[in-house]
C-alpha positions in Angstrom: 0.0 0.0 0.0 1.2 3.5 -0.9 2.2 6.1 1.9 0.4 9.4 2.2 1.2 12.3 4.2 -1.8 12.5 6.8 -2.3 15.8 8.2 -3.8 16.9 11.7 -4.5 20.0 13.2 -5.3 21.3 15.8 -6.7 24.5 17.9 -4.6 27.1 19.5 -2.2 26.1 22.0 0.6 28.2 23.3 -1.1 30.7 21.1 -0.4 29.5 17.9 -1.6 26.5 15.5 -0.1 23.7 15.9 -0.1 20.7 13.1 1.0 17.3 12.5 1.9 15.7 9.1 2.6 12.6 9.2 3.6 10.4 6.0 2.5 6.6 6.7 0.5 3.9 5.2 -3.5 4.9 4.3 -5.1 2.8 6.6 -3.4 3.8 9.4 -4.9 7.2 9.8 -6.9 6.1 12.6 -4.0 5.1 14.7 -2.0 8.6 13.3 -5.2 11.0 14.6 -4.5 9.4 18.1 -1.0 9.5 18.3 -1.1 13.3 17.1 -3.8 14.1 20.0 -1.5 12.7 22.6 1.0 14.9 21.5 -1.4 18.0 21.4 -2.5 16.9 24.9 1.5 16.5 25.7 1.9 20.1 24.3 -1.1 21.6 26.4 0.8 20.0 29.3 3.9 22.0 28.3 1.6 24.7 28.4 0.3 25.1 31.5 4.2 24.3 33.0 5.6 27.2 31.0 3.2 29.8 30.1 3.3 33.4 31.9 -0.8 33.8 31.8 -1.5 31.0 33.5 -2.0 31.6 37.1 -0.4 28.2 38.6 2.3 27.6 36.2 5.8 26.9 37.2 6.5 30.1 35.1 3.9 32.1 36.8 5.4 31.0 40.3 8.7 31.9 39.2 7.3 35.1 38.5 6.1 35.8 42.0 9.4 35.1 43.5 11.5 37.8 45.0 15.1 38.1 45.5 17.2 35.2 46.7 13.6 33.0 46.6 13.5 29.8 45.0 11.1 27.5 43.5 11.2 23.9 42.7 10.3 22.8 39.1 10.0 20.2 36.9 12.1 18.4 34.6 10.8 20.4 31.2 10.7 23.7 32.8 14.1 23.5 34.0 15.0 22.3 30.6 13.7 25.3 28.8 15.0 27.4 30.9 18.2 25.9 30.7 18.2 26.5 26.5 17.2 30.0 26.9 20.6 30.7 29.1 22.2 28.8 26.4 20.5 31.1 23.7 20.7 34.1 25.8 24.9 33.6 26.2 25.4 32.8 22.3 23.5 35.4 21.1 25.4 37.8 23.8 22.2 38.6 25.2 20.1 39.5 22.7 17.8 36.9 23.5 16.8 37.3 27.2 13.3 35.8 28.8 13.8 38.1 31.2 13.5 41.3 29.3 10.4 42.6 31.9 11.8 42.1 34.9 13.6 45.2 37.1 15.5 46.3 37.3 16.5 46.3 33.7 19.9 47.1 34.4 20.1 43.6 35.8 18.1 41.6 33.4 21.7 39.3 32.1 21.9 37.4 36.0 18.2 38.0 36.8 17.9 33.7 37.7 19.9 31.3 38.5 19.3 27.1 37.7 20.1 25.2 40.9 19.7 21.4 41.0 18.9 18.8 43.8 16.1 19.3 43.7 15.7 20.8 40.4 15.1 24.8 41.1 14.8 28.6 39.8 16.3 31.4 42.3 15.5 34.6 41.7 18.5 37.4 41.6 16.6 40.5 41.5 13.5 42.0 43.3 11.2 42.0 40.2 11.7 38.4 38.3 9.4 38.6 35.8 9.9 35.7 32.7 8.8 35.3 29.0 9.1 31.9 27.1 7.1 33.3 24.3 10.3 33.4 22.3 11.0 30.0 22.9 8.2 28.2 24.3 6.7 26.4 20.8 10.3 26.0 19.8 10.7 23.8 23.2 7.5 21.9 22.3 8.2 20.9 19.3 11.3 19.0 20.3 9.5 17.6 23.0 7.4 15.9 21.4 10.0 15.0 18.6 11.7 13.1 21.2 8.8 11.8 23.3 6.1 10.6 21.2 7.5 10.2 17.5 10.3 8.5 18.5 8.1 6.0 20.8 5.2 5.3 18.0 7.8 4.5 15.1 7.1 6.9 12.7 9.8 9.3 11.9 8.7 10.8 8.2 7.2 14.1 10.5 7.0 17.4 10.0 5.9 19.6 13.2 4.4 22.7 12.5 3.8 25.6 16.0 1.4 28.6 13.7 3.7 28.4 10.5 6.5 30.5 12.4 8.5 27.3 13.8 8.4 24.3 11.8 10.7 20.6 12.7 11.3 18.3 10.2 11.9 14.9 11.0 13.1 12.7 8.3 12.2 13.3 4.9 8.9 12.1 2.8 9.7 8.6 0.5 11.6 10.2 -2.7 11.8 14.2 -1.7 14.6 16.0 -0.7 12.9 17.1 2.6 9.5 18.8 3.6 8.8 21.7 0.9 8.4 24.6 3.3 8.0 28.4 1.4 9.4 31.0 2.5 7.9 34.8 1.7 11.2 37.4 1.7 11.7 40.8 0.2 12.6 39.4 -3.4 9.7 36.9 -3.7 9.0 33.6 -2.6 12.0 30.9 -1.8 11.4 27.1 -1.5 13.2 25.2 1.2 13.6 21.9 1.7 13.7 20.4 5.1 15.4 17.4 6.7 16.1 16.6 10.3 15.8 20.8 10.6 14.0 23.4 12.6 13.2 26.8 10.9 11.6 29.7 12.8 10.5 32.8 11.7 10.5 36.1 13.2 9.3 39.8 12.3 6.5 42.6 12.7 4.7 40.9 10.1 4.2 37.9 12.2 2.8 39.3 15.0 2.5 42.9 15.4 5.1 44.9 17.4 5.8 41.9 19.9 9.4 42.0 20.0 11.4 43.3 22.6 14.8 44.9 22.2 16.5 44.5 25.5 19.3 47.1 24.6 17.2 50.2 23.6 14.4 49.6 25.8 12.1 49.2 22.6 9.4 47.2 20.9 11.1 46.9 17.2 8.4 48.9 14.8 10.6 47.6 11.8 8.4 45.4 9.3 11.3 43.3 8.4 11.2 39.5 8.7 14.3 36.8 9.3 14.2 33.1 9.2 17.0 31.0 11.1 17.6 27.4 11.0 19.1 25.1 13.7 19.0 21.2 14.4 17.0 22.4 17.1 14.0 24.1 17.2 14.2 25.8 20.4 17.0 27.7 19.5 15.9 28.7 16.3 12.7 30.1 18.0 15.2 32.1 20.3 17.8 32.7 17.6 15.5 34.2 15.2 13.7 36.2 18.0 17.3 37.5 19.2 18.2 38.1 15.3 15.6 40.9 14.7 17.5 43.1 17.3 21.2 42.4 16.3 23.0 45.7 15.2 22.8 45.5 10.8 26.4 44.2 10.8 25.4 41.0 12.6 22.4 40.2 10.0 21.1 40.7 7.0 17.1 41.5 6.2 15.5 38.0 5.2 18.0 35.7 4.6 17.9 32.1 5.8 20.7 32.7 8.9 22.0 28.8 10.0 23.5 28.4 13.6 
């Protein structure tokens, strides 16, 4: 029997989108619609662990500590966390999570990642953290290595709103997952394989990101894509990109890291 590429979608989480395609045999869409709802379910999990809105999320408690508090968390938060300190040093702070705490001045040590147990500590008086820029990214390779992984199928692409996408492997005969890009000079195909791309600009989303350096929401309309074997960073790489200085980027090109 011939493989197809089933597709499933599903209603906003994490304020975006998310879908599933999956290429596999025909008559196993069944068994493909309930794999793909665990992993939504698995992502709403992520969810209410991570996002800033939701009253009793770890994130939320983290937010109501003052300085030299702690809270314990789980496994996934501490591992998102732990990627955005990652992304926040490479990109030499240009990505930062804590961009709203205060005072601003102190925003580069505003937490501090203590284990046994697994724990956030907060270094300032106002701790006040964002995952929006990194959040989907971190679900999406979740789930990759959770669910996919575990149920055999690996010819996946996962898709948070159309601004961060993760290829798996590629379908039967194709070069990777078509993906289409829209930059200043027209269209631009990609092909992905075993690849994250994330996109980030005005365009997107309205004036919703932060420059930490000027104090800012960027008004510019421009729009970057980066790719990265991981698609948390390239959630947080092409978040960080948008408010490099001009000689560190360049308007709508495909940026790897």
């Amino acid at each position: 029997m011939n493989n197809l590429v089933q597709h499933v979608h599903w209603d906003e989480i994490m304020a975006a989108q998310f879908s599933v395609y999956i290429e596999a045999p025909q008559n196993e869409a069944g068994r493909i619609r309930a794999v793909a709802e665990e992993v939504f379910a698995e992502i709403h999990r992520l969810e209410s662990l991570l996002s800033r809105f939701i009253e009793d999320s770890e994130i939320a408690q983290i937010n109501r500590l003052r300085c030299g508090e702690e809270a314990v968390i789980s496994p996934e938060t501490f591992r998102c966390l732990s990627l955005a300190l990652e992304a926040a040093a490479v990109t030499d702070g240009y990505f930062n999570t804590a961009y709203l705490s205060e005072p601003i001045d102190k925003i580069h040590q505003a937490f501090s990642l203590l284990k046994s147990p697994l724990r956030c500590r907060s270094e300032i008086e106002k701790l006040h953290l964002d995952l929006g820029g990194i959040g989907k990214g971190f679900a999406l390779d979740y789930v990759r290595e959770e669910f996919f992984l575990r149920y055999d199928y690996s010819r996946v692409l996962l898709d948070a709103g159309g601004s961060t996408l993760l290829a798996m492997d590629a379908p039967k005969d194709t070069d990777g997952w078509k993906v289409v890009l829209s930059l200043p000079d027209g269209e631009r195909n990609v092909f992905l394989k075993n690849e994250s791309i994330s996109c980030s600009g005005k365009s997107v989303r309205g004036e919703h990101i932060f420059d930490v350096r000027r104090g800012i929401y960027l008004t510019e309309s421009e729009r970057i894509y980066v790719t990265s074997s991981s698609a948390s960073l390239a959630d947080a790489f092409s978040t960080a990109a948008l408010t490099m200085p001009c000689d560190k980027k360049t308007n709508g090109t495909v940026m790897p890291f």
